[in-house]
C-alpha positions as CSV (number, residue, x, y, z in Angstrom):
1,X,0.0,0.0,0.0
2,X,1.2,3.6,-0.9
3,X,-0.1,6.6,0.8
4,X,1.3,9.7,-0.7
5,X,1.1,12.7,1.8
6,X,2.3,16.3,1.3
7,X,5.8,17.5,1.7
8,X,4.6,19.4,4.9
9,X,3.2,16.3,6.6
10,X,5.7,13.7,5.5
11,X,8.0,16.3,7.3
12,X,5.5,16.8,10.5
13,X,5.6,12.9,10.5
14,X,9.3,12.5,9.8
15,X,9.9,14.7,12.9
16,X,7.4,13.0,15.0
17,X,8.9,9.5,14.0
18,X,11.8,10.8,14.7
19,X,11.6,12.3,18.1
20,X,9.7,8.8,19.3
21,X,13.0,7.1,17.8
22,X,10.8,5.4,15.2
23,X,10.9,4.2,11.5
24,X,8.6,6.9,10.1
25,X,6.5,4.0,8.6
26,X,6.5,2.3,11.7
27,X,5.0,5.6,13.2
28,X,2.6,6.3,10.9
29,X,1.3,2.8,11.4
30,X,0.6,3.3,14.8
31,X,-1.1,6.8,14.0
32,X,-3.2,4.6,11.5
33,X,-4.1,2.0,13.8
34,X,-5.0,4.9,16.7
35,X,-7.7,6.5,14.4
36,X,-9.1,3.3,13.5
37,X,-9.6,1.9,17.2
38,X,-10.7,5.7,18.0
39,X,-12.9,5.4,14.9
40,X,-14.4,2.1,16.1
41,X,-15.0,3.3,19.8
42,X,-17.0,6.5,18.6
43,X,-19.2,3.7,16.3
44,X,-19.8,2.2,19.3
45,X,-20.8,5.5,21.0
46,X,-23.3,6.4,18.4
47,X,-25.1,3.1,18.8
48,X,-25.6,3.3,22.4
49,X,-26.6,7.1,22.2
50,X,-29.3,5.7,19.3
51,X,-30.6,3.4,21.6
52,X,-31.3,5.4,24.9
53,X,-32.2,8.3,22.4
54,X,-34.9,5.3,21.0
55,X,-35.7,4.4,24.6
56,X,-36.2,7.7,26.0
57,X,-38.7,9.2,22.9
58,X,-40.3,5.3,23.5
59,X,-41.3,6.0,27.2
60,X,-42.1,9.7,26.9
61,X,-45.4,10.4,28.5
62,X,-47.4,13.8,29.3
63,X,-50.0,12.2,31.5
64,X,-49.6,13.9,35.1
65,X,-50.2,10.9,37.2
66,X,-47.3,8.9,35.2
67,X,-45.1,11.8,35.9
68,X,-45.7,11.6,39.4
69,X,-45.4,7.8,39.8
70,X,-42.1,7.8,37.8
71,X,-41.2,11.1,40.4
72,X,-42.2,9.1,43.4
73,X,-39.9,6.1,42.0
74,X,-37.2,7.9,41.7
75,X,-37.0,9.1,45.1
76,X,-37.9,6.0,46.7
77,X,-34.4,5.4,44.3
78,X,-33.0,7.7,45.6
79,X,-33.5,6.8,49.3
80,X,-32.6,3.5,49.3
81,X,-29.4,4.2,47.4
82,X,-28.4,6.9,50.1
83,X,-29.4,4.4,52.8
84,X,-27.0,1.3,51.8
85,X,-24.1,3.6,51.6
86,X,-24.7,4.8,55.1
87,X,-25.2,0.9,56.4
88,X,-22.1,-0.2,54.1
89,X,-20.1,3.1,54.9
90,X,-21.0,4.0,58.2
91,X,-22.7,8.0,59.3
92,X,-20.0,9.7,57.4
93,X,-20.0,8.3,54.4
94,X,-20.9,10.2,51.1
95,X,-24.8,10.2,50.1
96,X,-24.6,9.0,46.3
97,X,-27.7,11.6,45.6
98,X,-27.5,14.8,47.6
């Protein structure tokens, strides 16, 4: 495989190679491989974002008593979260929700 760059960034990469003590191919192959795991992680990211965006518009709801059962759920959440840290922890340990 060939990859032609410009003078300035052969040079950029030359240096770079360079100052790591690397073959400037050998550099560039890591740079390569970087960008593609990178690339693959924010793939990932995008999927997961889809999902709860999916999820969230799914369970939307403007009905008043649903708002105040989820409400009531989450503090009853809340609570009980707050409350095994202080049995686990002891009195001064951190409340996970303030």
């Amino acid at each position: 495989m060939t990859i032609t760059l410009t003078p300035e960034v052969e040079a950029r990469l030359k240096g770079a190679a360079s100052h790591l003590g690397l073959d400037p191919a050998q550099y560039a192959g890591r740079l390569i491989e970087r960008g593609l795991s990178e690339s693959a992680k924010t793939n990932d990211n995008r999927a997961t974002l889809a999902l709860l965006d999916q999820w969230e518009r799914r369970d939307q709801t403007s009905d008043p008593a649903e708002i105040a059962r989820r409400n009531a759920e989450f503090e009853e959440f809340k609570a009980a979260m707050n409350r095994n840290r202080i049995e686990s922890e002891g009195p001064n340990a951190r409340k996970v929700y303030p």
